[in-house]
N, C-alpha and C positions, 0 to 999 in steps of 0.2 A: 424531524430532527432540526437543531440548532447548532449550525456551526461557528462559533468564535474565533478569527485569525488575528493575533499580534504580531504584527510586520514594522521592522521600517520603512518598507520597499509598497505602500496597499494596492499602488498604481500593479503591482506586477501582478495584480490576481484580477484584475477586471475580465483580461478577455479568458482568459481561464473558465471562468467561475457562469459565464455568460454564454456559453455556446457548447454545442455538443450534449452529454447526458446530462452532464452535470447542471446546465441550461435549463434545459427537458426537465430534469428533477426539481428544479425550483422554481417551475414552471406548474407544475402537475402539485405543488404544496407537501410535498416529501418532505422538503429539506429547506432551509432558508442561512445566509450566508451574511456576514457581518465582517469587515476588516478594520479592525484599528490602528492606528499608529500610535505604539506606544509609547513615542518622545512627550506627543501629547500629555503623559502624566510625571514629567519630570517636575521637580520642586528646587533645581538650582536657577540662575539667573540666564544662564548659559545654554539650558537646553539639554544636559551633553546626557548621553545612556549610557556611557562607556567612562572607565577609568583606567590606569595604571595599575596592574597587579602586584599586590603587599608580597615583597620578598623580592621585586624586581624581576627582569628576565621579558623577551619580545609582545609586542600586540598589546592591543586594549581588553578588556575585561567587561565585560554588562554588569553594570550594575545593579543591585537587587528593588533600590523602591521603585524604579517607574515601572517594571514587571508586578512586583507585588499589586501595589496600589493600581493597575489597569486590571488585571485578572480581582482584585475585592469591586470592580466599580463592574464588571461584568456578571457578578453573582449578585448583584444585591438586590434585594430583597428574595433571593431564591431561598429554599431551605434543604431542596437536594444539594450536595456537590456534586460539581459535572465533572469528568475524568479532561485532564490536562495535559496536553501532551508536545511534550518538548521533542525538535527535530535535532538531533546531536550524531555524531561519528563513533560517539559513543556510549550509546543506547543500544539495548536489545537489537538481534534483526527484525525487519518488520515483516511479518509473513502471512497468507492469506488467511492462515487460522485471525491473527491478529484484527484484519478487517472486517472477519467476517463478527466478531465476538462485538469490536466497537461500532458494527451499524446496528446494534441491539442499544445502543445510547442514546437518550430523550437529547444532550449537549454534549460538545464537546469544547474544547478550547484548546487552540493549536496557538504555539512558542515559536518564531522563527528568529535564529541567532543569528548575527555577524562576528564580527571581529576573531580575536582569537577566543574566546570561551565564555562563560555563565561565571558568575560567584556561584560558587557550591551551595548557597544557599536558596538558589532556584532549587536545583533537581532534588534538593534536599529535605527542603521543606515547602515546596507553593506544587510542583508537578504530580501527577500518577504515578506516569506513563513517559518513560524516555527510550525513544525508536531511532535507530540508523535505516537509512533503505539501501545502503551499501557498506564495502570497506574502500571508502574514497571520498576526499573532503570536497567541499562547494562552496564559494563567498558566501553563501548565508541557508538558511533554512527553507526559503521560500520553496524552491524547486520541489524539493524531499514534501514538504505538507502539500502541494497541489497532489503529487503522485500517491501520498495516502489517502485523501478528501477524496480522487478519481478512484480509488479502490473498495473505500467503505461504500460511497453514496452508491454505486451502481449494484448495489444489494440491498439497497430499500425497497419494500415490497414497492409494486406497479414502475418501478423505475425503469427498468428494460422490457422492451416491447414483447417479450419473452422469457418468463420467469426462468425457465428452466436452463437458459445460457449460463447462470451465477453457478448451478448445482454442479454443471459440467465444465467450469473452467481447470485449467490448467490448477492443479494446486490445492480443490478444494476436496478432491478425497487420495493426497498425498501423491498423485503421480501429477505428470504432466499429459497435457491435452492430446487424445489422437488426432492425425492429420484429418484434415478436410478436401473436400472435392467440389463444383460445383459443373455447370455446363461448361463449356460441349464435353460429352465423356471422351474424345477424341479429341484432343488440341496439339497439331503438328505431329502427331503419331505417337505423344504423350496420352497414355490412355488410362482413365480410373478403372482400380482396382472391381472387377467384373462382381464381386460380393456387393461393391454398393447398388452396383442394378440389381440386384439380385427378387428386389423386394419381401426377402425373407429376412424379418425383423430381428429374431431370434439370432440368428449367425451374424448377422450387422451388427447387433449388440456387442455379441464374443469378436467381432475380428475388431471390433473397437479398444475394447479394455484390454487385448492381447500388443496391437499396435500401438497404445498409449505405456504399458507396460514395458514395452521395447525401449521406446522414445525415452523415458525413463529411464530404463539400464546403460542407453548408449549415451545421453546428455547431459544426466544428473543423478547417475550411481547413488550419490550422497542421499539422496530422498530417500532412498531402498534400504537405510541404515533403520534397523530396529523397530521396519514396518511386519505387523503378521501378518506373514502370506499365505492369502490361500491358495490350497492345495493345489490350482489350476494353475496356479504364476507362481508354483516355484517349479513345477513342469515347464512351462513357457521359458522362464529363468539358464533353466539345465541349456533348454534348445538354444539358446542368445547364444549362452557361453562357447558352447560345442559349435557352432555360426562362425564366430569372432574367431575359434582358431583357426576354422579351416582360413579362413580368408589371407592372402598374400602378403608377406609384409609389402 
C-alpha cells in the first residue's frame, strides 16, 4: 500500500510514521508513507492556502488549487484513482468496518485541515471519503489521519506478528473485546477467572463471546442496535438485564 498525506504541519508525522507497527510495516514493505506540504503548490506570490470566506463571518477558508493541484501531481501518471480522504468534524464516523474495507487499497491520500474549513469544492468534487473520528474539533486533521493510518495499516497481511489479533479486535465482528488475563493467575489475591486455566478450548471460546457480549451491553448498548442475535446472546442478553436489576441502586 501507498499512503499519501497532505499536511501543513509534515514535521508532525515523522515520529509517528517511524516507530511502532506502523515502523515495522514499512519496514517489512507493506506499506510505504509520503508527506507533502501542500503550501508547496500554491500559485500566489504570498504562499497563503487560506482565504476569507465569500459571505463574511469568522476564520480562514482552504482554498481549493493548492489542494487540487497537490492531489493532480500525486496521481499522475496513475490511471487507477486512489480513494481520498479528507479528515473533517464532519464526515461520516470512522469505524472499524471503515478500516478494515480501506486496508483492501493499493493508495490512499489523506487531507489534513486547518483553519475554520474546506471550500466546498474539496469534499465536493476532488475527495471520496470524508471521515470524523469523533464529535469534537482539533486545530487541524493531522491527529484524526495518524489514528486512522494506525488502524487500516495494522490489518495488512504479515503486519502484526499475529494475524489473528486484527480478526479479534474490539469491533471487528460488532461487539467489543473480552477482557484478558495474563501471569501470575493470582496477583494480590486478584485471581483469573478459573475457565481460563481450565485448558478447555471450547468453553474458553463461549465464556469469551458471553464476556465480550456483556462488555458490550454494559459499555456500548448502541453497538447491540439492529445486530442479529444469536439465539445464545439473546439468552445471555435476558440474564445481563435480570443482573442489572437485582443490583442496588
Amino acid at each position: 500500500m501507498k499512503i499519501d498525506i497532505l499536511s501543513l504541519f509534515p514535521e508532525m508525522f515523522e515520529g509517528v510514521l517511524n516507530v511502532s507497527i506502523l515502523g515495522k510495516a514499512a519496514e517489512k514493505g507493506a506499506v510505504s508513507y509520503a508527506v507533502t506540504n501542500f503550501r508547496d503548490f500554491t500559485t500566489n506570490k504570498h504562499n497563503k492556502v487560506d482565504d476569507y470566506p465569500f459571505g463574511g463571518g469568522a476564520g480562514m477558508v482552504l482554498m481549493p488549487q493548492p489542494l487540487f493541484d497537490a492531489v493532480d501531481a500525486l496521481r499522475a501518471g496513475e490511471y487507477s484513482k486512489p480513494r481520498i480522504i479528507l479528515t473533517s468534524p464532519q464526515g461520516k464516523p470512522f469505524k472499524q468496518q471503515d478500516a478494515e474495507m480501506l486496508s483492501k487499497e493499493d493508495k490512499l491520500i489523506f487531507i489534513c485541515g486547518h483553519y475554520e474549513g474546506f471550500d466546498e469544492r474539496i469534499p465536493e468534487h476532488l475527495v471520496t471519503d470524508e471521515y470524523s473520528i469523533g464529535d469534537f474539533v482539533m486545530t487541524g486533521g493531522e491527529l484524526a489521519a495518524m489514528a486512522m493510518i494506525d488502524s487500516i495499516v495494522r490489518l495488512l497481511p504479515g503486519v502484526l506478528g499475529n494475524d489473528t489479533s486484527a480478526v479479534t479486535d474490539s469491533f471487528s465482528d460488532g461487539l467489543l473485546e473480552h477482557p484478558h488475563y495474563t501471569r501470575p493467575a493470582d496477583f494480590r489475591g486478584m485471581k483469573v477467572p478459573d475457565i481460563l486455566l481450565s485448558g478447555n478450548h471450547e468453553r474458553i471460546a463461549e465464556w469469551r463471546w458471553k464476556e465480550s457480549l456483556r462488555r458490550t451491553f454494559e459499555r456500548r448498548p448502541d453497538l447491540l442496535e439492529g445486530r442479529d442475535l444469536a439465539v445464545q446472546e439473546k439468552k445471555w442478553l435476558t440474564q445481563f438485564r435480570k443482573e442489572t436489576e437485582k443490583k442496588p441502586e
